[in-house]
C-alpha positions in Angstrom: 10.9 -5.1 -1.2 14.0 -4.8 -3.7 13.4 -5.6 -7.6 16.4 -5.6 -10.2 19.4 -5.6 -8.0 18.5 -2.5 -6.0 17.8 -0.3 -9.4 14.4 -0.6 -8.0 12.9 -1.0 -4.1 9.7 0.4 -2.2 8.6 1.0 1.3 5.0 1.7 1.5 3.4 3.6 -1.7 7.0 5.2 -2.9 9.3 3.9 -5.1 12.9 4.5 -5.3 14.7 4.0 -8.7 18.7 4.0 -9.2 21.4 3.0 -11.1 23.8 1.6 -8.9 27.1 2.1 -10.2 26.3 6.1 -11.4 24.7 6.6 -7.5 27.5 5.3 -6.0 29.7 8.1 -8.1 27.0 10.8 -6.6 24.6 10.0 -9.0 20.8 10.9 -8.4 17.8 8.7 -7.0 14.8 8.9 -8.4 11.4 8.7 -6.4 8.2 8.1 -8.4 5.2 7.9 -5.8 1.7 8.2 -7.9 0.8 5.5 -5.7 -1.2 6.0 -2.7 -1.3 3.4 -0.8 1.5 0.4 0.5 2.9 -1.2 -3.0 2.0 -5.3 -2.9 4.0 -7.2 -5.8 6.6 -5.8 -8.5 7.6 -7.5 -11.7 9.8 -6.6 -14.6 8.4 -7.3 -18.0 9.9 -6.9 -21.6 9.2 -3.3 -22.8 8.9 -5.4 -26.4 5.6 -7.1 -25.0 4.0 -3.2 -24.6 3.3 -0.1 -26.9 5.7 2.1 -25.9 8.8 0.5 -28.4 10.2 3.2 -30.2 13.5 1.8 -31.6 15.2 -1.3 -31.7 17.8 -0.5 -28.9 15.2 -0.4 -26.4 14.0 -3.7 -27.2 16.2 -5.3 -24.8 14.4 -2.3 -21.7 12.1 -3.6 -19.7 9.3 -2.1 -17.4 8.2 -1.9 -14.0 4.9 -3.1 -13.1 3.5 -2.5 -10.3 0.0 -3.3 -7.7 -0.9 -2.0 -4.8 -3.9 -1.4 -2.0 -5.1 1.5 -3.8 -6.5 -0.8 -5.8 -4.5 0.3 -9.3 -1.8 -1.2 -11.2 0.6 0.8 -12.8 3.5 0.2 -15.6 6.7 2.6 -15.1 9.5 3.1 -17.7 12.2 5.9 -17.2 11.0 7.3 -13.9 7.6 7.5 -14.8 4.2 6.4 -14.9 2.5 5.7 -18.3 -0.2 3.6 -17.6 -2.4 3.0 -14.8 -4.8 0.0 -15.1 -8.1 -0.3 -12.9 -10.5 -2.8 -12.7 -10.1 -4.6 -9.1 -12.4 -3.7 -6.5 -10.1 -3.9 -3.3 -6.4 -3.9 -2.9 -4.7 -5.6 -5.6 -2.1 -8.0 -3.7 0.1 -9.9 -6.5 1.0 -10.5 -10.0 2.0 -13.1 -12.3 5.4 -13.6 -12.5 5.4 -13.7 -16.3 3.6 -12.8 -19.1 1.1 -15.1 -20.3 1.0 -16.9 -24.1 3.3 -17.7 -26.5 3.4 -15.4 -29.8 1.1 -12.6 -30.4 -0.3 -10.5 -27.8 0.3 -11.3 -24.3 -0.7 -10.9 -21.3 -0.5 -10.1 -17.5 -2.2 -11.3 -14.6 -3.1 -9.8 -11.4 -4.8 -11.3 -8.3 -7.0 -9.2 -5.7 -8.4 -8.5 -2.2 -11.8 -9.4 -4.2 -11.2 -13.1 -5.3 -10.9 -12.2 -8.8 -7.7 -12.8 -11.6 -7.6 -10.5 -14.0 -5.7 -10.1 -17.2 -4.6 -7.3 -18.8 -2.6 -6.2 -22.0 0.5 -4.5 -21.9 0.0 -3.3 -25.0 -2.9 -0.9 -24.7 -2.4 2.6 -25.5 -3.9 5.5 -23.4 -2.0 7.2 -20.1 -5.0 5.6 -18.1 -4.4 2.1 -20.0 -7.9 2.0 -21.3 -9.4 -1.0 -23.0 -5.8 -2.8 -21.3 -8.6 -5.5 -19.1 -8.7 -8.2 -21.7 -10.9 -10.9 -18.9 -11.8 -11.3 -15.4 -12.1 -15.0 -13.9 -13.9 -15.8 -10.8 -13.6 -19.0 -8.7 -11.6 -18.0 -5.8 -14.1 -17.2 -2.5 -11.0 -15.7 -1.0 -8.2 -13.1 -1.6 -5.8 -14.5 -4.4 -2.1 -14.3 -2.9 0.2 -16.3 -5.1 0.4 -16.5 -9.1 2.5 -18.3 -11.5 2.9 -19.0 -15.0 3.1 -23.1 -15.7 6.2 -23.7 -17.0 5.2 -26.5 -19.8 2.2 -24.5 -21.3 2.6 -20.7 -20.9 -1.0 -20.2 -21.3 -1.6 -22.0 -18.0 -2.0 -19.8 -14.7 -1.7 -21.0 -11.6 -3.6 -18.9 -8.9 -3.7 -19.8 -5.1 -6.1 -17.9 -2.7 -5.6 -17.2 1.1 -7.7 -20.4 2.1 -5.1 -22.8 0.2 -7.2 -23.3 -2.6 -5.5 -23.9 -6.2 -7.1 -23.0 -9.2 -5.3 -23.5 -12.6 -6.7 -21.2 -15.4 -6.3 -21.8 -19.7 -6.1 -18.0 -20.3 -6.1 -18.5 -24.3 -10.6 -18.4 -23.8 -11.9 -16.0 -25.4 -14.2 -14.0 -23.1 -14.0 -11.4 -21.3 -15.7 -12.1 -18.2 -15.4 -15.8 -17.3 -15.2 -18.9 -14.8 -15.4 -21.4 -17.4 -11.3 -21.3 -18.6 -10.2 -23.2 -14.9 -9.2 -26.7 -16.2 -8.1 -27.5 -12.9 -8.6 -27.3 -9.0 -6.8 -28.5 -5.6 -6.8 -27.5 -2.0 -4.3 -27.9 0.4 -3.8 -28.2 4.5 -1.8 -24.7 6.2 -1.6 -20.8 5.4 -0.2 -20.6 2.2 3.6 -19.8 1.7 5.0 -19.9 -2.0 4.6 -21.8 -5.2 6.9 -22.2 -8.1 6.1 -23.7 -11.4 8.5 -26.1 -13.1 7.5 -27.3 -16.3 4.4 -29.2 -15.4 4.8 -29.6 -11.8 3.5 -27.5 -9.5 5.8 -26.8 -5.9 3.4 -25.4 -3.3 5.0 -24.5 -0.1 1.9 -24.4 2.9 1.7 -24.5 6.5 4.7 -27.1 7.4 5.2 -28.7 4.1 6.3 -28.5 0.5 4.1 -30.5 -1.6 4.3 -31.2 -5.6 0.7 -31.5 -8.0 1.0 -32.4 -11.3 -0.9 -30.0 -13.1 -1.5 -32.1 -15.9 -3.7 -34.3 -13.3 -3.8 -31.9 -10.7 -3.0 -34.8 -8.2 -0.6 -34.4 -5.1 2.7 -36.5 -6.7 4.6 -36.5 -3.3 5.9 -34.5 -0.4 9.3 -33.2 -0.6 9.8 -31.0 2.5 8.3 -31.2 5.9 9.8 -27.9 7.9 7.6 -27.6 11.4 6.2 -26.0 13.1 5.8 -23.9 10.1 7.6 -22.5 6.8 8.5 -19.0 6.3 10.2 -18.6 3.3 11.0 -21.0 0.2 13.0 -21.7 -2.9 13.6 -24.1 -5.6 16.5 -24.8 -8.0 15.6 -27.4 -10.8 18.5 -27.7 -12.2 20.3 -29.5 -9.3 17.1 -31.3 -7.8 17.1 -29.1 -4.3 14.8 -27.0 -2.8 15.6 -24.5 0.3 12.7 -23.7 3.4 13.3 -21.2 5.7 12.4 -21.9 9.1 12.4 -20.8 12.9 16.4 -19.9 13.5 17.7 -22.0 10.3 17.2 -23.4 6.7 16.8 -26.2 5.5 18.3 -28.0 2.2 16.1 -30.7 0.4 17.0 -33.2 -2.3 13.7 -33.6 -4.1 14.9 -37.0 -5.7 16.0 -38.3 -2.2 12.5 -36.9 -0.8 10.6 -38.8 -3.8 11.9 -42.0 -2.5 11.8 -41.6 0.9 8.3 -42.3 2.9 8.8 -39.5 4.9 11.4 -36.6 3.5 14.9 -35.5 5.4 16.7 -32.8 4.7 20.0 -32.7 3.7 21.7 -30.1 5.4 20.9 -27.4 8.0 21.5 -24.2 7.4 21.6 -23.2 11.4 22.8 -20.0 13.0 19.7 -17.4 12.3 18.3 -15.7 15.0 14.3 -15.2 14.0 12.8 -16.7 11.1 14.0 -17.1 8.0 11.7 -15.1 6.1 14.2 -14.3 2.7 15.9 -17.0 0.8 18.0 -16.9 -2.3 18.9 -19.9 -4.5 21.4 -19.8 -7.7 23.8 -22.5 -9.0 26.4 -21.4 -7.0 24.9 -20.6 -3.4 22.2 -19.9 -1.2 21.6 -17.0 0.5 19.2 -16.8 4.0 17.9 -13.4 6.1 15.0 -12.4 8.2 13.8 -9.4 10.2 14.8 -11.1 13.7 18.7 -11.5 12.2 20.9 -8.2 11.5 23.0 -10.5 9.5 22.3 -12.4 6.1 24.3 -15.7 5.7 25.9 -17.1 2.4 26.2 -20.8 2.1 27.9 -23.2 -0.2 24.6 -25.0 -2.5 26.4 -28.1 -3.0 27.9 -28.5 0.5 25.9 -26.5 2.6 29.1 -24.7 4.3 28.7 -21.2 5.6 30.6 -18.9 3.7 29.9 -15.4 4.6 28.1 -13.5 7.3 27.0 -10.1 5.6 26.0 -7.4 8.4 22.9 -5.7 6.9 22.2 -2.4 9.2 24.8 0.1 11.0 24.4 -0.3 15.2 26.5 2.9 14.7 23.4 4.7 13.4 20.8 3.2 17.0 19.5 0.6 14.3 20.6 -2.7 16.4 17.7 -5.2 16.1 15.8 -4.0 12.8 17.0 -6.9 10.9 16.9 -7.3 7.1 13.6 -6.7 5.8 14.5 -7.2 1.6 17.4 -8.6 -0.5 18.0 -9.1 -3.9 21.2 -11.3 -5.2 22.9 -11.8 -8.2 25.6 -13.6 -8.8 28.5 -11.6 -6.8 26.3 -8.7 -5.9 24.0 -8.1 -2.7 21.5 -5.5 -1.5 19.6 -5.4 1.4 17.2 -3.2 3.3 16.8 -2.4 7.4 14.3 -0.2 8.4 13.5 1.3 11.6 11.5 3.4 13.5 13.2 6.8 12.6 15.1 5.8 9.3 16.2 3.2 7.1 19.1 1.4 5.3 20.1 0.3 2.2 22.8 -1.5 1.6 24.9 -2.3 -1.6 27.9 -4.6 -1.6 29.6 -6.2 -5.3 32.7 -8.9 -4.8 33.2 -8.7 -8.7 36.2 -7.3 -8.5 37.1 -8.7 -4.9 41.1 -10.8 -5.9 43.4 -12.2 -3.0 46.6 -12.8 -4.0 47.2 -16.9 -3.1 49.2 -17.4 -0.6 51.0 -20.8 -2.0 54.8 -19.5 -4.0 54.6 -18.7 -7.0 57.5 -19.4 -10.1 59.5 -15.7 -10.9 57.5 -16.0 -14.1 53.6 -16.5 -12.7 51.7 -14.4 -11.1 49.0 -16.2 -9.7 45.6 -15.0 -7.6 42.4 -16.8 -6.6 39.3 -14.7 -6.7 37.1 -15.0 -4.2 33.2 -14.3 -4.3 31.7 -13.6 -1.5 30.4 -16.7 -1.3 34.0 -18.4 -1.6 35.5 -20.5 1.0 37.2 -18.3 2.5 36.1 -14.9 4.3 37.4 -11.5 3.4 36.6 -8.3 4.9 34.0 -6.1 3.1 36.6 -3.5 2.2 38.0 -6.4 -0.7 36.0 -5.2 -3.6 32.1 -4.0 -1.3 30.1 -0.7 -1.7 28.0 -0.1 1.4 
């Protein structure tokens, strides 16, 4: 997995930590690996939420949390470990994707191997984080896999275990071990996927289908995506009303108001070429961005016309990795990382377009110098020399 634009990825129990434009001058890489066993879930939290503030420059830091199946969670600033937070009983297999409650102290979530949400304070003080486990919540018979913070009432967590069940949970109760703060509950059909809060709908991608609850009632509002035989990956950008699945050899685009209005939901656009399923999927304003481990190539597409723009190769068949495929990416805006590995070794690779420019080809007065800049999810193709780092 990649976190923070490759300044932070993990294979297994290590961690790798960079910055990316002083490694690519011959810069060092740091390793932190006080876990001991495969790392689950990473998120990046406001150092300003935790103790460890010291001036108001680092204000704008954050910190790296993360679980993993030896059963700890631990926060990491600078390179290294300063808490570590126990409580689960079992592998501890996600987080919440953002701190919970508005004002005051807030809080974390994390889900486990043992059916139970915890909470837990990032402001706790102690190397060992003692005193950090503010609640634990029961409910779920099964391991929780998926978390997220509602996006209308940032008390509200939304929790979904590994039989489809959906709990919602108001963590502003006071008590600190509970079942009696869930204020909602629904179950759906298929293995779970993804979720993704917006506002007070709830977007649960499961088995075939992306479905939408109103947490508010916790009833199912409609069906805006039907991907069989099953869903791999999925994605979801408010702002322009689509949502993206990844599927067996493609993607598919959704308009969530056409899919509202229709009986039965069509996509918009196929986003065809892949070889495997799309297991990685990457949505901004701009584009959308597809990859799996069956594909050595991650595709670029055009949001609002669903054009291919760019073929990104993300291994080196020079090296005997041929069929690894991509295994992680992170995007933002013009920049892309992604991560092969094999069975000897492994790859990771950097490319930024910020500065890619090609000159226009139309004339140009005595007086003008004109140029067109071209991401790399333009429409036109460039090779990767024109402004990439591998």
């Amino acid at each position: 997995m990649i976190l923070s634009f490759l300044n932070l990825f993990a294979k297994g129990s290590i961690i790798r930590m960079m910055k990316t434009d002083s490694f690519l001058s011959g810069g060092s890489l740091v390793r932190m690996s006080d876990h001991n066993a495969r790392i689950t879930c990473m998120r990046l939290f406001p150092l300003n939420e935790t103790s460890l503030v010291r001036s108001e420059i680092q204000r704008e830091e954050n910190v790296l949390v993360t679980s993993s199946c030896d059963h700890s969670i631990r926060l990491w600033w600078k390179g290294a470990c300063h808490r570590c937070f126990r409580g689960h009983n079992g592998a501890v297999s996600t987080l919440s994707d953002k701190l919970l409650g508005a004002g005051g102290v807030k809080v974390f979530a994390s889900g486990g191997e043992d059916g139970t949400v915890r909470l837990w304070s990032l402001s706790s003080s102690g190397k060992r984080g003692q005193q950090a486990l503010k609640a634990t919540l029961y409910g779920h018979q099964k391991p929780v896999s998926l978390m997220s913070v509602a996006g209308h009432k940032p008390s509200l967590l939304v929790t979904m275990s590994r039989d489809s069940k959906v709990r919602v949970w108001d963590t502003n109760t006071s008590s600190a071990v509970r079942s009696s703060c869930c204020v909602g509950m629904t179950s759906l059909p298929g293995a779970p996927v993804d979720m993704k809060c917006d506002e007070a709908l709830l977007y649960i991608a499961a088995g075939s289908s992306v479905v939408v609850v109103d947490l508010r009632t916790m009833r199912k509002v409609n069906t805006v995506a039907i991907c069989q035989p099953k869903l791999y990956s999925f994605a979801i950008m408010p702002s322009k009303s689509l949502i993206c699945t990844g599927g067996f050899g493609k993607a598919l685009l959704w308009d969530i108001r056409r899919s509202q209005e229709a009986s039965k939901p069509k996509a918009v656009t196929e986003l065809d070429g892949h070889i495997g399923s799309v297991t990685l999927l990457h949505m901004d304003p701009y584009k959308i961005v597809t990859g799996g481990l069956g594909d050595n190539f991650v595709n670029a597409w055009e949001i609002d016309t669903g054009k291919q723009t760019k073929s990104l190769l993300c291994n080196r068949p020079e090296l005997g990795n041929t069929n690894i495929g991509c295994s992680a990416m992170a995007v933002n805006a013009c920049r892309i990382a992604t991560t092969s590995y094999g069975e000897s070794q492994g790859l990771v690779s950097f490319r930024d377009f910020s500065g890619a420019v090609r000159p226009t080809s139309s004339k140009c007065n005595d007086d003008e110098q004109e140029a067109d800049v071209w991401k790399f999810w333009g429409t036109q193709t460039y090779s990767d020399s024109d402004g990439s780092n591998e």
